[in-house]
C-alpha positions in Angstrom: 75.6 -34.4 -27.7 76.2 -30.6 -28.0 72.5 -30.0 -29.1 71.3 -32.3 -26.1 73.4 -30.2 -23.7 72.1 -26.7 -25.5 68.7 -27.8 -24.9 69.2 -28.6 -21.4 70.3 -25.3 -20.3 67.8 -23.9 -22.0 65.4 -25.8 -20.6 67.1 -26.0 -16.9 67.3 -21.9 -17.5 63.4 -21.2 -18.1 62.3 -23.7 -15.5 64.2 -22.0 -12.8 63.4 -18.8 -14.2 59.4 -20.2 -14.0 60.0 -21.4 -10.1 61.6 -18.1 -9.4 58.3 -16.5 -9.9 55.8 -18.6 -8.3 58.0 -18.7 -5.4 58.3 -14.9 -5.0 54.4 -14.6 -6.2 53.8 -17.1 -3.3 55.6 -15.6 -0.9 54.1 -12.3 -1.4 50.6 -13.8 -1.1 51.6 -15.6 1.8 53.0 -12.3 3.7 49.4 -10.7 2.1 47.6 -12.9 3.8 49.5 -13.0 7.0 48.9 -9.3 7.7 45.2 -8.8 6.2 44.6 -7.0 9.2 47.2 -4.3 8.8 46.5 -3.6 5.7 42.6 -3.4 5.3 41.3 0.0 5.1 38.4 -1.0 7.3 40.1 -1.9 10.0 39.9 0.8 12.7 41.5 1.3 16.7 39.1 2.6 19.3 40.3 3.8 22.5 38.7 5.1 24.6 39.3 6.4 28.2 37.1 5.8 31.5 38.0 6.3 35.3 37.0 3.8 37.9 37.2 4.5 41.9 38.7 0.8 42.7 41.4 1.9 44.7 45.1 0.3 42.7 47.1 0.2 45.5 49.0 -2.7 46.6 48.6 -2.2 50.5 44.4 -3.0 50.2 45.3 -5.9 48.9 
C-alpha cells in the first residue's frame, strides 16, 4: 500500500507539473496570437493631415 501511494504522488506530481506547462505555453501563444499586430515589426501608422472647406458648424445644418 505504501509503495502504491509513493507512486501516486509521484506520478500525480509530474502530471501536474506537465499540465502546468502546456497551460502556461498555451496561454502565452494564445496572448501571441491575440496581439500579432502589436507586435510585428512591419506594422506601421500613417497619419497624415489634410484641410477641407466643408464648413463644421452646427447652425448650416
Amino acid at each position: 500500500m505504501k509503495k502504491l501511494r509513493k507512486w501516486s504522488r509521484i506520478l500525480h506530481r509530474d502530471i501536474g507539473f506537465f499540465f502546468i506547462g502546456a497551460t502556461i505555453i498555451y496561454g502565452l501563444s494564445g496572448i501571441a496570437l491575440n496581439h500579432l499586430k502589436d507586435w510585428n515589426p512591419n506594422y506601421t501608422v500613417d497619419l497624415e493631415e489634410f484641410t477641407t472647406d466643408i464648413p463644421l458648424d452646427k447652425a448650416h445644418i
